[in-house]
C-alpha positions in Angstrom: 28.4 -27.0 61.6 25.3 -25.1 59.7 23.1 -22.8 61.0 20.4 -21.1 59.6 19.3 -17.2 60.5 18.5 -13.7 58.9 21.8 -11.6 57.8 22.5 -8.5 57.3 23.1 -7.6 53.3 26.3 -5.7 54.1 27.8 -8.8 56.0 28.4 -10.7 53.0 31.3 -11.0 50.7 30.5 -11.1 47.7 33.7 -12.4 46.3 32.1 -15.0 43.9 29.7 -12.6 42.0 32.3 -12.3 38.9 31.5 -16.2 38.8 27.5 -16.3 38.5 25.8 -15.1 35.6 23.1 -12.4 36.4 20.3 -13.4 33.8 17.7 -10.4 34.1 14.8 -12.5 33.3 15.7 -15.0 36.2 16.6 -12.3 38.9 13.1 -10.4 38.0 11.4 -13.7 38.5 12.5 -14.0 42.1 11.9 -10.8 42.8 8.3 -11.3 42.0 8.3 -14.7 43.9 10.0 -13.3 46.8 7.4 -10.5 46.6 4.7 -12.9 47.2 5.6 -15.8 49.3 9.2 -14.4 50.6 12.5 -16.1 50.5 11.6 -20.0 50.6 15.4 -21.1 50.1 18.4 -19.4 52.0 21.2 -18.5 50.7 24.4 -20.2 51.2 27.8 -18.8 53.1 30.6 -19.7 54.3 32.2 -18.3 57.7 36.2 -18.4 57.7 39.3 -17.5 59.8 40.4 -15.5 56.3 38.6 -12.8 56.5 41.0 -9.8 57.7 41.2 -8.1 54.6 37.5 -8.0 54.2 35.2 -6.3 56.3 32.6 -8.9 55.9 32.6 -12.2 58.1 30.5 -14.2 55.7 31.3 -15.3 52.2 28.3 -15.9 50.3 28.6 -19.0 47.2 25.4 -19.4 46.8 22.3 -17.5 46.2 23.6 -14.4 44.5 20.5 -13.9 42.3 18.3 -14.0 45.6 20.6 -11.2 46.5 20.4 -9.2 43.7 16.4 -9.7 43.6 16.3 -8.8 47.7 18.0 -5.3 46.9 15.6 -4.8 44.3 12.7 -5.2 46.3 14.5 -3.3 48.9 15.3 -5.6 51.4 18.0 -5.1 54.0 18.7 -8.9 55.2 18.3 -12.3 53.4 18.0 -15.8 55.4 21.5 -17.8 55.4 22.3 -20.7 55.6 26.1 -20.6 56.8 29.2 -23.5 57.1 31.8 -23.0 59.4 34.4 -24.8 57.2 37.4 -23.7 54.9 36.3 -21.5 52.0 37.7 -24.6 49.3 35.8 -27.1 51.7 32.6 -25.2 51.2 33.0 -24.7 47.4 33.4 -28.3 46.9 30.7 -29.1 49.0 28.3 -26.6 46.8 29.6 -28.7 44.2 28.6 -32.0 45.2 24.9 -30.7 45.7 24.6 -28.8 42.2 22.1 -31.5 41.6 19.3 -29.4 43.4 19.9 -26.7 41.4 20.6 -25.9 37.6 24.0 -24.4 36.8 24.7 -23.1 33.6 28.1 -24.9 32.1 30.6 -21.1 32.0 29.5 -20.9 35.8 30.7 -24.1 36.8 33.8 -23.6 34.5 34.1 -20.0 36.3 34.0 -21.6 40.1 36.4 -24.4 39.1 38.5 -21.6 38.0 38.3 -20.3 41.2 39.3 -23.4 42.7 42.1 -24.3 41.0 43.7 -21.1 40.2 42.3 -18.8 43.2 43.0 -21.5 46.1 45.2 -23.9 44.8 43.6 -26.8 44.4 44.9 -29.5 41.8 42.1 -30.4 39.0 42.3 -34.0 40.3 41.8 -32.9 43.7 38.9 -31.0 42.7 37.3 -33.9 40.6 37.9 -36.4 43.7 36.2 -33.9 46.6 33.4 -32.9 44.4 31.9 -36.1 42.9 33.3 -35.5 39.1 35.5 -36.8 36.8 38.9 -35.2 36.1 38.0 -34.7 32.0 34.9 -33.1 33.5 36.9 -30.5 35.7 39.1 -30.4 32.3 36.6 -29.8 30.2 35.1 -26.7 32.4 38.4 -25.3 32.8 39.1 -25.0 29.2 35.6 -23.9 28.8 36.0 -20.6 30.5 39.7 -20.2 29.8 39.4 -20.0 25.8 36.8 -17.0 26.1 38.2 -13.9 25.9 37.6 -11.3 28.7 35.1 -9.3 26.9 32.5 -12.4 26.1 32.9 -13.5 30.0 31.7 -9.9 31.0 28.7 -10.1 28.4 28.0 -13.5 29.4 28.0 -12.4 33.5 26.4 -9.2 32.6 23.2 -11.2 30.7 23.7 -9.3 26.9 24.9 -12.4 25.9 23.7 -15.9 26.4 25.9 -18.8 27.2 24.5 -21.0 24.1 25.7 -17.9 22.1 29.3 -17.5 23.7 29.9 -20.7 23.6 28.8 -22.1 20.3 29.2 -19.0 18.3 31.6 -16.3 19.4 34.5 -18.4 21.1 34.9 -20.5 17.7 35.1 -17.3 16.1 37.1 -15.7 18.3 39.9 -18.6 17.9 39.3 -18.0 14.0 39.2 -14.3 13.9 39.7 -12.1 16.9 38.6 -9.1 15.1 35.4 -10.2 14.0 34.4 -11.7 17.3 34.7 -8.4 18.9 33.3 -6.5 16.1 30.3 -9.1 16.1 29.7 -8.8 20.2 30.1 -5.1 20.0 27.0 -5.2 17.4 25.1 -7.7 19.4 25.0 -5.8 22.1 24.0 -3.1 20.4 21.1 -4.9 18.1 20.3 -8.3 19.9 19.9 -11.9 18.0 18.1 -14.5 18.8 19.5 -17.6 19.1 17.6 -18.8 16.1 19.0 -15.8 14.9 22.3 -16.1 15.4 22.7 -19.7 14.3 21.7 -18.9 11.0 23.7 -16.2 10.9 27.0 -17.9 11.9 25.9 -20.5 9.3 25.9 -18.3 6.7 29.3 -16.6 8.1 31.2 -20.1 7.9 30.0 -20.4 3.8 30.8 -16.7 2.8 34.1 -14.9 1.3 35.9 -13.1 3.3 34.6 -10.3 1.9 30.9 -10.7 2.5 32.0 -11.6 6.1 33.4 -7.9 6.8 29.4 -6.5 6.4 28.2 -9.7 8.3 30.1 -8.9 11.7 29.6 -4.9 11.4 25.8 -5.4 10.7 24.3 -8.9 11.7 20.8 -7.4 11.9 20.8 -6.4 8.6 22.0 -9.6 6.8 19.4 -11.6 8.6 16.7 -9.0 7.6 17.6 -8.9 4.1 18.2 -13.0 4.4 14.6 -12.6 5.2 13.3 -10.6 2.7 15.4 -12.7 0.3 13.3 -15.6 1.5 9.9 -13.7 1.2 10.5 -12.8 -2.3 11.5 -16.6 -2.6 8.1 -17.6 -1.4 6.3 -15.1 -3.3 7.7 -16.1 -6.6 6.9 -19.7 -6.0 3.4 -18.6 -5.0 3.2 -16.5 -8.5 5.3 -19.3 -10.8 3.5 -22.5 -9.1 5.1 -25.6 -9.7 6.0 -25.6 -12.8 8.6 -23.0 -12.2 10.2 -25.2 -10.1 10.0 -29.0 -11.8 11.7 -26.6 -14.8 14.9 -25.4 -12.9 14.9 -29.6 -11.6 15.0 -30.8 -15.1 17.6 -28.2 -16.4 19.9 -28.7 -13.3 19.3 -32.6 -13.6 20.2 -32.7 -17.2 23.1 -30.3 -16.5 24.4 -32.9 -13.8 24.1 -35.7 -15.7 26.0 -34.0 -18.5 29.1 -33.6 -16.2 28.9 -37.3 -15.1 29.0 -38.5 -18.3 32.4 -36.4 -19.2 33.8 -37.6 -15.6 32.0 -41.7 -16.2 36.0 -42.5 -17.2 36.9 -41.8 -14.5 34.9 -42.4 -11.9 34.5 -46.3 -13.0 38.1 -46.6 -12.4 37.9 -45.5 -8.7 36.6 -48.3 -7.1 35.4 -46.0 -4.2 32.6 -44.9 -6.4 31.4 -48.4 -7.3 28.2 -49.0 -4.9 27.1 -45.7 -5.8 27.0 -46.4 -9.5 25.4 -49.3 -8.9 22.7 -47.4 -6.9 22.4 -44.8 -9.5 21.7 -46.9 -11.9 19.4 -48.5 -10.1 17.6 -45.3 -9.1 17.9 -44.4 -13.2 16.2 -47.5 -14.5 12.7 -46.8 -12.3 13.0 -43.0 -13.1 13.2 -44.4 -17.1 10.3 -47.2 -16.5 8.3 -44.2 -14.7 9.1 -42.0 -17.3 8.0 -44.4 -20.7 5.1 -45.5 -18.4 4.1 -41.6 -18.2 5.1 -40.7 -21.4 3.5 -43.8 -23.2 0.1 -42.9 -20.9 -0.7 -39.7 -23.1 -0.4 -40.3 -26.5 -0.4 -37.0 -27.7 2.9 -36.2 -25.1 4.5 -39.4 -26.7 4.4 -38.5 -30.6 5.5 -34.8 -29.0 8.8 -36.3 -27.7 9.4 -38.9 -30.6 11.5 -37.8 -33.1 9.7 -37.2 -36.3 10.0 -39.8 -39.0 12.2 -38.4 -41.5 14.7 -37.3 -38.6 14.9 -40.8 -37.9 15.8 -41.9 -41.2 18.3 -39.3 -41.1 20.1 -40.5 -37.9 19.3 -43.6 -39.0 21.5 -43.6 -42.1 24.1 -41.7 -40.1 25.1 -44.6 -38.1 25.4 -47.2 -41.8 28.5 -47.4 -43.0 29.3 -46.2 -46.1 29.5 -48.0 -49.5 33.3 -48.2 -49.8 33.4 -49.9 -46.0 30.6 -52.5 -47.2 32.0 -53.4 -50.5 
């Protein structure tokens, strides 16, 4: 049975708030919306025989940024829509509408949590009553269980987003405990952006360990210098042109080249590396057709890069064999 009224604020248990993630920029946004055309979706709850140790009768799992945004604009009740079921019931139930509504991954990892370890429930169970799969209730589970205490807070709090725990801080914080706090301490104190952040941790994952200790205790400053690294990357290209740059290609092509030829041994006798020879050379024999072709064009550039006749004759004879040998 559901029924729909206006509640009082201070009837509701707010048991589940540890779960949802309190995004300023979303809450702020209802507030506004509430402001102007009022609450247009209510709130769930769920009313249950057990309740004695609270001293609210209704325990609200859905709706807890419309909360937060009512008490900001003051308001003193909120319209609920309340379930007279068990509280696990309910939960699952939420579940198997989350498609009305967007749910960030660490929240539904946070009230499977709930479910399994706070009531009970087994993860199959779980998966079976609320429409998933059992590696999906796995894979939430283990989600929320391998961050550490102090990135759940950040996350719930909103000085942290999801994207960023997730993909950032938890891999570093199974790597390196230390340096995940240190990092999340600094974050908090000088935000990232996720742009930010990515490049950061992309950097972190190439560098010494010792390069890594400044990363973590300063992130804003390694991604401002990494940025005026870049500038006076820029501006050097703008001042050198081109040519700056085809003459680095050439030395680090000729330099490559030089270290195939002293590994060429060995490399033909791994068959692994055969296809790729055989593109290389490919590739090779149009760069040397483009490069007579060009050369051959301009005369002047031709006779620059032929060897002079008398150096000729000298390498020439070099290769003859000597008088003894022919006689």
């Amino acid at each position: 049975m559901t029924t729909n009224d206006d509640i009082d604020l201070h009837r509701l248990d707010l048991r589940f708030a540890a779960a949802r993630l309190m995004v300023p920029g979303a809450v702020n946004a209802l507030a506004c919306s509430i402001e102007q055309h009022g609450q247009l979706v209510p709130c769930i709850a769920v009313r249950t025989a057990d309740t004695t140790t609270h001293s609210a009768d209704l325990i609200l799992i859905d709706g807890y940024r419309r909360i937060e945004a009512l008490r900001r604009l003051g308001r003193d009740t909120a319209r609920i829509e309340t379930w007279t079921c068990p509280l696990a019931e309910g939960l699952l139930a939420f579940f198997a509408r989350t498609g009305q509504r967007t749910m960030d991954a660490i929240e539904e990892g946070l009230l499977v949590r709930e479910l399994i370890q706070g009531l009970g429930l087994a993860q199959r169970e779980v998966a079976r009553r609320s429409g998933r799969d059992v590696s999906w209730v796995s894979r939430r589970l283990d989600l929320v269980c391998g961050l550490p205490d102090p990135l759940l807070q950040a996350v719930r709090a909103g000085t942290l987003s999801p994207w960023a725990a997730t993909r950032v801080l938890a891999p570093l914080a199974r790597a390196n405990t230390g340096h995940a706090s240190t990092l999340l301490d600094a974050l908090q104190a000088t935000p990232l952006s996720t742009r930010e952040l990515a490049l950061w941790f992309e950097h972190y994952q190439r560098s010494p360990g010792s390069v890594r200790e400044r990363m973590v205790a300063q992130p804003r400053l390694f991604i401002q210098s990494l940025a005026a690294a870049n500038d006076t990357r820029a501006a050097s290209q703008v001042r050198d042109g081109p040519e700056a740059q085809w003459e680095r290609d050439l030395h680090h092509l000729q330099s490559l080249i030089g270290r195939l030829r002293q590994a060429l041994p060995q490399i033909v006798a791994s068959d692994a590396f055969n296809a790729r020879l055989c593109r290389l050379r490919t590739v090779l024999t149009h760069f040397q057709n483009d490069l007579t072709r060009s050369l051959d064009h301009d005369p002047e550039r031709g006779s620059r890069c032929r060897p002079h006749p008398a150096c000729a004759e000298a390498q020439s004879a070099r290769h003859q064999p000597c008088a003894e040998a022919v006689a």
